[in-house]
C-alpha positions as CSV (number, residue, x, y, z in Angstrom):
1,X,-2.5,0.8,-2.8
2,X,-5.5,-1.5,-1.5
3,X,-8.9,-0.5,-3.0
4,X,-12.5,-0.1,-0.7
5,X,-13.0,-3.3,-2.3
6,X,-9.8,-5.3,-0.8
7,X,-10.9,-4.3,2.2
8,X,-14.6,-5.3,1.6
9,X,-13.7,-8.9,0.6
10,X,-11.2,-8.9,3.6
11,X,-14.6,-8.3,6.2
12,X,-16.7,-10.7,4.3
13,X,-14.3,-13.5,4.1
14,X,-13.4,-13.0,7.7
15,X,-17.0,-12.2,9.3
16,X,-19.1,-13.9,7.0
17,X,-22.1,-12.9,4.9
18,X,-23.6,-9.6,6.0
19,X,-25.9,-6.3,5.3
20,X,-24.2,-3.9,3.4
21,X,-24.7,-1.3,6.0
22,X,-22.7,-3.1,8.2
23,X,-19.8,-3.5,5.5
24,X,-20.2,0.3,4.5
25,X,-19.5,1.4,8.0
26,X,-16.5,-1.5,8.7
27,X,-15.0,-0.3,5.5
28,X,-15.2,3.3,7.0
29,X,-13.8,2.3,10.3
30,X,-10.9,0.5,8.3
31,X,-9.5,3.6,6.6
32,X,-10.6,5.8,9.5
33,X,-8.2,4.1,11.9
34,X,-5.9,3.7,9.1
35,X,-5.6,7.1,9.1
36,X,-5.1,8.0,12.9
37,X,-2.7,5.0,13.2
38,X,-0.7,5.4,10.2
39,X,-1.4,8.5,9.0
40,X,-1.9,7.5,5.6
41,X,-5.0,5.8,3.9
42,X,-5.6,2.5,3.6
43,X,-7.4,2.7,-0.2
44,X,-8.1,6.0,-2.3
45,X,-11.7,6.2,-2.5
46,X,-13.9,8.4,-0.5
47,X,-16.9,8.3,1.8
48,X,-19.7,11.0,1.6
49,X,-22.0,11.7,4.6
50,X,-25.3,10.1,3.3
51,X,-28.3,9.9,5.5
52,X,-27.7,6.8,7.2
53,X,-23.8,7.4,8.2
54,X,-20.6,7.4,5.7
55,X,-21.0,5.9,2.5
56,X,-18.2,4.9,-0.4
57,X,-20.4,5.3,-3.6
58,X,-18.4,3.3,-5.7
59,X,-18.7,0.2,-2.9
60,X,-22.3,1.1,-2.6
61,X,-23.0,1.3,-6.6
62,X,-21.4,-2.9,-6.0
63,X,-24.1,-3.3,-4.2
64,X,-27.2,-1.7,-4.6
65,X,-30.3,-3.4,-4.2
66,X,-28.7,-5.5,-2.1
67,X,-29.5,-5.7,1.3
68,X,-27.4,-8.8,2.4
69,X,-23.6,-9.4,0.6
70,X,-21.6,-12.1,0.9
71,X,-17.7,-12.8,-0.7
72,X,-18.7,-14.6,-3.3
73,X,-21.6,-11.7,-4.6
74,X,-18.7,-9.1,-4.2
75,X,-16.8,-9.8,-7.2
76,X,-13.9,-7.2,-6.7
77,X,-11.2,-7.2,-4.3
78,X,-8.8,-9.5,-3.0
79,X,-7.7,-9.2,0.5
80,X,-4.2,-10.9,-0.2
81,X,-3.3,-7.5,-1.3
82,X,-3.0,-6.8,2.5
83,X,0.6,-6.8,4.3
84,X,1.2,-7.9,7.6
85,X,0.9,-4.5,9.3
86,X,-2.4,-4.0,7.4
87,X,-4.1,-7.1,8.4
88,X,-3.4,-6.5,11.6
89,X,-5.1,-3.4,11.4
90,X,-8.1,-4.7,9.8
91,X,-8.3,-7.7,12.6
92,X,-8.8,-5.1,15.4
93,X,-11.7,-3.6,13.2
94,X,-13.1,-6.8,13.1
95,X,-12.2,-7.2,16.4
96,X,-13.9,-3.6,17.5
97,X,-16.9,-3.4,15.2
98,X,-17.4,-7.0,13.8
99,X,-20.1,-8.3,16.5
100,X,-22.0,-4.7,16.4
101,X,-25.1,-4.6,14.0
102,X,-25.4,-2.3,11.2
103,X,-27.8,0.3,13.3
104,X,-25.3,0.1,16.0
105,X,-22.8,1.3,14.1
106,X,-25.0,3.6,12.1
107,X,-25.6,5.3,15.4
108,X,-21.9,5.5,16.5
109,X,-20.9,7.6,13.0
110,X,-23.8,9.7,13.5
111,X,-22.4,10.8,16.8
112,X,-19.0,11.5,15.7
113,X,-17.7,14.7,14.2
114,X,-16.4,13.3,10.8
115,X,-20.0,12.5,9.8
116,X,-21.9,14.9,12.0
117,X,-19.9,18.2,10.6
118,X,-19.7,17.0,6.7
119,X,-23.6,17.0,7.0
120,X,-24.0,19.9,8.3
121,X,-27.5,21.7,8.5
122,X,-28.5,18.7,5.8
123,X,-32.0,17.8,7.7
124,X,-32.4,14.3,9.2
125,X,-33.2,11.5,6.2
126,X,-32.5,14.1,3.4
127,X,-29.8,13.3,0.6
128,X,-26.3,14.7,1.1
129,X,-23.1,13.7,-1.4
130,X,-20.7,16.1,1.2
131,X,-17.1,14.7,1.4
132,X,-15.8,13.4,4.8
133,X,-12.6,14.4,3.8
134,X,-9.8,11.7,4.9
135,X,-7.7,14.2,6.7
136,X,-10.6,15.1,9.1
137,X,-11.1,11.4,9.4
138,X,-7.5,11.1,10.1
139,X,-7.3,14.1,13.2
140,X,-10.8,13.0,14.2
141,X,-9.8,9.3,15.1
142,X,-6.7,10.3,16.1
143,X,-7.7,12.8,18.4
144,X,-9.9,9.9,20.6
């Protein structure tokens, strides 16, 4: 199985350098439509509802302090791991979501129910590690 980290390095060779809010919410999209099409993940690791939409803490402890990333600073993943099928899938991601910025697409997870319900009463700003839980990613998107 891929890792959050294939799919990272697939983004970032494909759309170029960019901040990691923006790869933190592609990466999400990727296994969230993963999940509604194929109903399986894409890569094991998890995202938690932080304040500023989903994040995959072992992607985000790749990059912290960073708040630009490019292929060659993300070290992990290879994005040949990817079959046909896969890459496909990843396209229309990048297709869908690769011209948005970051606060665009910060805004679009915190109006959907995957994000919105794992945080809960957790006031606006304040920390939260709360699982978004890949099967309610996977009925969520599949449900739309």
């Amino acid at each position: 199985m891929a890792t959050v980290f294939d799919v990272a390095k697939y983004f970032l060779d494909k759309l170029g350098p960019m901040s990691t809010w923006k790869l933190q919410k592609l990466c999400y999209y990727a296994q969230a439509w993963t999940l509604a099409w194929d109903e399986k993940p894409l890569f094991q690791e998890d995202f938690q509802a932080w304040s500023n939409g989903p994040v995959c803490p072992e992607l985000f402890q790749k990059h912290k302090g960073l708040f630009m990333i490019s292929s060659e600073e993300l070290t992990d993943g290879d994005p040949g791991v990817f079959d046909q099928d896969q890459r496909d899938a990843l396209d229309v991601i990048c297709n869908d979501y690769g011209d948005k910025d970051a606060y665009w697409l910060r805004e679009q997870t915190h109006n959907e129910d995957p994000w919105r319900n794992a945080r809960g009463k957790v006031p606006p700003g304040a920390s939260s590690n709360t699982l978004i839980t890949k099967e309610v990613m996977g009925e969520y998107y599949g449900s739309l």
